[in-house]
C-alpha positions as CSV (number, residue, x, y, z in Angstrom):
1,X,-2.3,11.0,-9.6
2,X,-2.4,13.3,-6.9
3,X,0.5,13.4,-3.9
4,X,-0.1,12.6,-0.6
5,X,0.5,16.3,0.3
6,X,-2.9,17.1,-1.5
7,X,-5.1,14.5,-0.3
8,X,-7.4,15.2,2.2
9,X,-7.1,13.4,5.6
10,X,-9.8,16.1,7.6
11,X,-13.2,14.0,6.5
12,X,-11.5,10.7,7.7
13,X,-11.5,9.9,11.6
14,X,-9.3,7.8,13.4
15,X,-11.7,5.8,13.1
16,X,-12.3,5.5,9.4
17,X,-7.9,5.0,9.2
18,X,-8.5,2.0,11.3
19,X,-11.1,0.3,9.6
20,X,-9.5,1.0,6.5
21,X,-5.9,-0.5,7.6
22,X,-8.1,-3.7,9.2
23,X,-10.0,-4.2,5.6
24,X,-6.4,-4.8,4.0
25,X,-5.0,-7.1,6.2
26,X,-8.1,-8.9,6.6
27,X,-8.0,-9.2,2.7
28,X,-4.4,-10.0,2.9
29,X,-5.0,-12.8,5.8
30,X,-7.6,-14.4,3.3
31,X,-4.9,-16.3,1.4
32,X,-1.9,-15.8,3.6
33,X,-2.5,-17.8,6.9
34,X,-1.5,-18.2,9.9
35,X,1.1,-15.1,9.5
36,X,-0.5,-12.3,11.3
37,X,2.6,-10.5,12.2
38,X,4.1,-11.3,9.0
39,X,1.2,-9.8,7.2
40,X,0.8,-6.4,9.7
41,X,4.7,-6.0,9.4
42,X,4.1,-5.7,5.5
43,X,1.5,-3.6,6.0
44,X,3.5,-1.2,8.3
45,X,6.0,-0.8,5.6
46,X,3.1,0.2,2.7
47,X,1.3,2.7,5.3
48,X,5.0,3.8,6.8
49,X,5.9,4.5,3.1
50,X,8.9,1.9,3.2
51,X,9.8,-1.2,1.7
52,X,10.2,-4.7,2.5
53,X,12.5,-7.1,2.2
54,X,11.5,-11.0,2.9
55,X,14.5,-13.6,2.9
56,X,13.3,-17.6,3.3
57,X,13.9,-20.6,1.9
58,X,11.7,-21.1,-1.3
59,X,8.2,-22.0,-1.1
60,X,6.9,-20.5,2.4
61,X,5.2,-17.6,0.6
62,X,7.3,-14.9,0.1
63,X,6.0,-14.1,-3.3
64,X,2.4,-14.5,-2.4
65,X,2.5,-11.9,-0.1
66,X,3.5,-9.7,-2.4
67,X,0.8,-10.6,-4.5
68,X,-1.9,-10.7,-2.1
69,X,-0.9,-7.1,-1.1
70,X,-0.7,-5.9,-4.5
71,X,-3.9,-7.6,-5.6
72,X,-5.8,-6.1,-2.6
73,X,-5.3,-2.4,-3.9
74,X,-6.4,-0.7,-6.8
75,X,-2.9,0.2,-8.0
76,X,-0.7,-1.0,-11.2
77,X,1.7,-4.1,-9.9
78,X,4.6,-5.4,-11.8
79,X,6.9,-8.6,-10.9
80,X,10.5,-8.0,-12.0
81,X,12.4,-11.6,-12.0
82,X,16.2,-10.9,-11.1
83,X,18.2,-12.6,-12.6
84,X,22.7,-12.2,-13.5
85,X,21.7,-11.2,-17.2
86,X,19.3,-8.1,-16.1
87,X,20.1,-4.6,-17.2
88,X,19.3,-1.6,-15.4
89,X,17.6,-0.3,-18.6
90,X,15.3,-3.5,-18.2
91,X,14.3,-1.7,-15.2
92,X,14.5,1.4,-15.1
93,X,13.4,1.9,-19.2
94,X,15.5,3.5,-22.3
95,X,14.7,5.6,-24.7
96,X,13.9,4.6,-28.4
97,X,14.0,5.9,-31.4
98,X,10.5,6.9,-32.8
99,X,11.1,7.3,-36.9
100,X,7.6,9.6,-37.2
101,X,9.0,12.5,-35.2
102,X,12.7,11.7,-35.5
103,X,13.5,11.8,-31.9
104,X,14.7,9.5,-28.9
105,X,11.0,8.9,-26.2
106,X,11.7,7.5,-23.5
107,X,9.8,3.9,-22.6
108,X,9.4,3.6,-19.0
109,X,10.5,0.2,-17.5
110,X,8.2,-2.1,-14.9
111,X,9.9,0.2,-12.1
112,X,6.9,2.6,-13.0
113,X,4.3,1.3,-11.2
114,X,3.3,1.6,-7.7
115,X,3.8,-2.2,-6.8
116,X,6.9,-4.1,-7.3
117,X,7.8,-7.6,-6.5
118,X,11.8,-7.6,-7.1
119,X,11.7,-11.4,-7.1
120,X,15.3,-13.2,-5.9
121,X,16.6,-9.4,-5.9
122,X,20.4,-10.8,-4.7
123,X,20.2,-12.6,-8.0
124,X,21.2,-10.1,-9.8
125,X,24.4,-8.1,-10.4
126,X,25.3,-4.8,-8.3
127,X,24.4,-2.5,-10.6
128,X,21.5,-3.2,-11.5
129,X,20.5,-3.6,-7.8
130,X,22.0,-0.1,-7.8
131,X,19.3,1.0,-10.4
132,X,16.6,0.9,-7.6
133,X,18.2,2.9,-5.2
134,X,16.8,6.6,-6.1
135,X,13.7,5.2,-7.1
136,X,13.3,3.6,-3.8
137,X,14.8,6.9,-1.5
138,X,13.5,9.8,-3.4
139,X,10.3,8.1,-5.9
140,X,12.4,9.3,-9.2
141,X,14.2,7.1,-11.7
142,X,17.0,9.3,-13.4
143,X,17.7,8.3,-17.0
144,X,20.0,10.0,-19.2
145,X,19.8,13.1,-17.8
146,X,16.1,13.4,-17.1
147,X,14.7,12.9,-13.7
148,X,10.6,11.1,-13.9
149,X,9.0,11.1,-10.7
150,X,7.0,7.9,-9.7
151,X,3.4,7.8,-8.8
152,X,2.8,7.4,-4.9
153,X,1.9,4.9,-4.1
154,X,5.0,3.2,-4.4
155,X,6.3,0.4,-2.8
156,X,9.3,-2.7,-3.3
157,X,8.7,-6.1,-1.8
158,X,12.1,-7.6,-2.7
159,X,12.4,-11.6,-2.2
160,X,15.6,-13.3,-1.5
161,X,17.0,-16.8,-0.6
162,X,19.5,-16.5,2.4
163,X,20.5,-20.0,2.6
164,X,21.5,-20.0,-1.4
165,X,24.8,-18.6,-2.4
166,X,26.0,-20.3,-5.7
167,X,25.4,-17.4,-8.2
168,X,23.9,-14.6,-5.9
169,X,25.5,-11.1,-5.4
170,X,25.0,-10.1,-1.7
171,X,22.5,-6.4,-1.2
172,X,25.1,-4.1,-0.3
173,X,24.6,-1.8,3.2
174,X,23.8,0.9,0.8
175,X,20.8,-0.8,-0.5
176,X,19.6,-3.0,2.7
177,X,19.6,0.5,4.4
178,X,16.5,1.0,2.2
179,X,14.5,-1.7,3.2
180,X,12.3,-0.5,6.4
181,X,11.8,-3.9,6.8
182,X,13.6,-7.1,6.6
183,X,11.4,-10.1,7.8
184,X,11.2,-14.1,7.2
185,X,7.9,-16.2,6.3
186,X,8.8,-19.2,8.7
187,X,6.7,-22.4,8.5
188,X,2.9,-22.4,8.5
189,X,1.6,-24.4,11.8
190,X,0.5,-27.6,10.7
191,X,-3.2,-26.6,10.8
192,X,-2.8,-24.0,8.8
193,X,-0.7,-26.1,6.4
194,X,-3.6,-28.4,5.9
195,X,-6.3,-25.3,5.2
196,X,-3.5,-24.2,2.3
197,X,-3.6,-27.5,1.3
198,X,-7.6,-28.1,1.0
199,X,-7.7,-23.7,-0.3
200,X,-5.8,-24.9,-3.5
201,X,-7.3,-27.8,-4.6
202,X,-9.4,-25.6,-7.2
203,X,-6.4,-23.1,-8.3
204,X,-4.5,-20.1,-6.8
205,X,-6.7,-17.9,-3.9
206,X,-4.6,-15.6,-4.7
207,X,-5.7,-15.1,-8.1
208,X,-9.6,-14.8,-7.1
209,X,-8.7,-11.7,-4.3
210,X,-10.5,-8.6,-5.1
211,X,-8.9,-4.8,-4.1
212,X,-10.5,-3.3,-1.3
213,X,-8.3,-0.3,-1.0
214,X,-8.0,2.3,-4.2
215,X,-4.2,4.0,-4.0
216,X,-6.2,7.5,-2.6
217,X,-6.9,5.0,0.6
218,X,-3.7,4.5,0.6
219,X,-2.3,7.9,0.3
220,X,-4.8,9.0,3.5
221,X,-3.3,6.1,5.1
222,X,-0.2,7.2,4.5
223,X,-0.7,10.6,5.5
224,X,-2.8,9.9,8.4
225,X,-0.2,7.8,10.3
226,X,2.2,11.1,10.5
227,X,-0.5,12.5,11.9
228,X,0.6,9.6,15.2
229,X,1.6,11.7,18.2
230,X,4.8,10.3,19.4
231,X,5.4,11.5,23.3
232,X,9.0,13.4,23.6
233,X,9.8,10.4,26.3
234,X,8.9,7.4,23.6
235,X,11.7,9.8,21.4
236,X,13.6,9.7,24.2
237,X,13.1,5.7,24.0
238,X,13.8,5.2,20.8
239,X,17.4,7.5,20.9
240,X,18.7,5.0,23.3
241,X,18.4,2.0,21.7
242,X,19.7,3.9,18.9
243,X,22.8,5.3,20.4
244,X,23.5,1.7,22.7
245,X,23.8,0.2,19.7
246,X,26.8,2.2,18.1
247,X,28.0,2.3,21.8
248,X,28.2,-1.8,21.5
249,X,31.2,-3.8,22.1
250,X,29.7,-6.2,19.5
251,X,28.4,-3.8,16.6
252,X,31.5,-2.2,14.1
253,X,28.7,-0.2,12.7
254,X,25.1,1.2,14.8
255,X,22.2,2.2,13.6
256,X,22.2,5.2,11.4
257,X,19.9,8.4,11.6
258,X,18.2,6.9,8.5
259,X,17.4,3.8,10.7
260,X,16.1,6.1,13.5
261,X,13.5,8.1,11.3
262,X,12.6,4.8,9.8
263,X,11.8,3.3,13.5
264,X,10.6,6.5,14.6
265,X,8.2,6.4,11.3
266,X,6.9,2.4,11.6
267,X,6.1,3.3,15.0
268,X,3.7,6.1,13.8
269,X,1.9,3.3,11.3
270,X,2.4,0.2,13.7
271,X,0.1,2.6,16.3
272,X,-2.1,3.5,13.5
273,X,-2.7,-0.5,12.2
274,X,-2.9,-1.4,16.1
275,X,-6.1,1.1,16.8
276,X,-4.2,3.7,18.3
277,X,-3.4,7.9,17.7
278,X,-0.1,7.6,19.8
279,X,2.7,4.9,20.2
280,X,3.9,3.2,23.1
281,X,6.6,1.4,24.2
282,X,6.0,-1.8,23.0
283,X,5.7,-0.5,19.3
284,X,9.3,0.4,19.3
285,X,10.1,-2.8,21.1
286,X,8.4,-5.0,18.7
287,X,10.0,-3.3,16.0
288,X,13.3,-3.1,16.7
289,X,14.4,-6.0,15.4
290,X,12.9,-6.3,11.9
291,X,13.7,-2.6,11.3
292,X,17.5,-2.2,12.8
293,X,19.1,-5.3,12.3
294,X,19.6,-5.7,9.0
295,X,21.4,-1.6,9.4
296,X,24.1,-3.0,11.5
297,X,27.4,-5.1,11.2
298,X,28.9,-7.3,13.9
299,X,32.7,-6.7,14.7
300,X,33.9,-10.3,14.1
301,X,33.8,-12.0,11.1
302,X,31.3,-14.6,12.0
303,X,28.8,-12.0,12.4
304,X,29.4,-9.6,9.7
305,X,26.3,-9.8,7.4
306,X,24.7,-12.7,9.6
307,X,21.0,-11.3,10.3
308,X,21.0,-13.6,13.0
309,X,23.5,-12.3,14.9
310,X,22.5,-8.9,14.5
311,X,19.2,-9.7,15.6
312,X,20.4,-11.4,19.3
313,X,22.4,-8.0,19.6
314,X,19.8,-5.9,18.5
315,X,17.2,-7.8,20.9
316,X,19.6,-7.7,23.5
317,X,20.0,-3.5,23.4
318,X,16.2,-3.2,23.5
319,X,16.3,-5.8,26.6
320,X,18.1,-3.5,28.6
321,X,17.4,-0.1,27.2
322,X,15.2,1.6,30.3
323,X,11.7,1.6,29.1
324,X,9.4,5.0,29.7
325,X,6.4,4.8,32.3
C-alpha cells in the first residue's frame, strides 16, 4: 500500500477533502445517533492520524462506533477482546516453525491491520497493553529482533469501562499519552433511543453499512489536513494553555510537548471536517478537553487518575487563557 508521503493531494480541492470527510460521518451518523460530536471527534482522530480512546458504562455504543467507522472504509478491521489471559504474541504475532523449508516465518497477529477495536483494553495485563505501544507511535510492531512496518492507514479505538475495577489493570500515563483522544458515549436523548429501538427490530444496522471511503481517501485526508494553515497567533494560543497548565497549582504533571503537537495536529483535521483551510480559536477550545486531560495528573490524591477532575482543571485553563482576535 502506498504511504501517505506518495499520495497525491494536488487533484483534490478543499473542496473535494470536505465532501469526502462529510461522506464518512454521514455514513457513520447512519447507525450511530444522536452523537454528532461524538462521531466528528472519532473522525478527527482517523484524519489527525491518532487514536481513540472511549470509556462508558457498557451498552451506550462504544463498540459500534468502532464498527461503524471501520465498516465505512475500505480497509482490513480486526476486534482484539482483552482479556487477563492475553499474550502479547496474541497480538503482535510469533513466528512458527515451517517443516518444508526448515525455518522460523513469522505469522502476523490481528495488530496488522489498519482498524483495530482493542475491546475492554484495561482488561488486560500491562504488558501486553505495553505490546501496542510502538505500533501505535511509530506504525511498526518489533518482534524478535525484526522491525515490520504497518500499513497506513492505521488506527486503535480502544474501549474501556471506567466505573468497573474488579479485575482491570489501569492504562498507564505511558500508554494514555497515546490516545489523541479520550471521549465518553453518554446517553442517547430519548428520541433517539426510540429510533435505535425501532432501527433493530430486523438485526444489526451496523452490519448492513457499506464503505464509502477506500484507505487512499483516507491517506489524502490525512495528508490534506497538514496542509491546515495554523496562524503564528492561534500557536501562540495553543502554547498558553499549554504552559498554564504545568504552571497550575492543581496539576503535579502538565501537558507534555507530545500533547501539544497532538492539539496543534486535531486542530488542523477538526478545521479540515468543519469546512475550513485554517483553524480558529474555538477549534483549540473545543478540543482541549478531550485531547489534554487524560495527559495530566492532579496533585492530590482524589484527583490523581480522575478524568473528571482533570477535565474541570483543564476547562478551567482554556476559560481564562486570553483568546486571539
Amino acid at each position: 500500500m502506498n504511504s501517505p508521503q506518495t499520495i497525491e493531494t494536488a487533484t483534490l480541492t478543499h473542496d473535494d477533502l470536505l465532501n469526502l470527510s462529510n461522506r464518512l460521518l454521514d455514513n457513520v451518523e447512519l447507525v450511530v445517533l444522536g452523537k454528532s460530536e461524538v462521531v466528528k471527534l472519532a473522525v478527527v482522530a482517523l484524519l489527525g492520524e491518532g487514536h481513540v480512546l472511549i470509556e462508558d458504562v457498557p451498552g451506550v455504543g462504544k463498540t459500534l462506533l468502532a464498527r461503524a467507522l471501520a465498516a465505512s472504509i475500505d480497509c482490513s478491521f480486526r476486534r482484539i477482546q482483552f482479556t487477563p489471559d492475553l499474550l502479547p504474541s496474541d497480538v503482535l504475532g510469533s513466528s512458527i516453525y515451517h517443516a518444508p523449508s526448515g525455518d522460523f516465518v513469522f505469522k502476523p497477529g490481528p495488530l496488522f491491520s489498519n482498524v483495530i477495536l482493542a475491546d475492554e483494553i484495561n482488561r488486560t495485563t500491562p504488558r501486553t497493553q505495553s505490546a501496542l505501544l510502538e505500533a501505535m507511535s511509530d506504525r511498526q510492531v518489533s518482534v524478535e529482533g525484526k522491525t515490520y512496518p504497518l500499513d497506513p492507514p492505521f488506527i486503535v479505538l480502544a474501549t474501556q469501562n471506567p466505573y468497573e475495577f474488579e479485575g482491570t489493570y489501569v492504562l498507564p500515563e505511558s500508554q494514555l499519552d497515546r490516545f489523541m483522544i479520550r471521549l465518553r458515549m453518554g446517553y442517547p436523548i430519548r428520541s433517539q433511543e426510540r429510533k435505535l429501538l425501532v432501527n433493530h427490530r430486523d438485526g444489526e444496522p451496523v452490519e448492513a453499512l457499506s464503505p464509502v471511503l477506500t484507505a487512499e481517501d483516507v491517506l489524502r485526508l490525512q495528508q490534506g489536513v497538514r496542509q491546515i494553515r495554523v496562524d503564528d497567533a492561534i500557536a501562540e494560543y495553543l502554547l498558553d494553555i499549554v504552559h498554564m497548565s504545568r504552571r497550575s497549582e492543581d496539576l503535579h504533571v502538565g501537558v507534555s510537548t507530545r500533547g501539544a503537537l497532538t492539539l496543534y495536529r486535531a486542530a488542523q483535521s477538526l478545521a479540515l471536517v468543519s469546512g475550513r483551510d485554517f483553524v480558529i480559536p474555538d477549534d483549540i477550545k473545543s478540543l482541549a478537553v478531550p485531547i489534554l486531560a487524560h495527559r495530566v495528573l492532579g496533585k492530590s490524591f482524589l484527583q490523581a487518575g480522575e478524568f473528571g477532575a482533570a477535565e474541570a482543571i483543564i476547562r478551567d485553563i482554556v476559560d481564562r487563557a486570553r483568546v486571539p482576535v
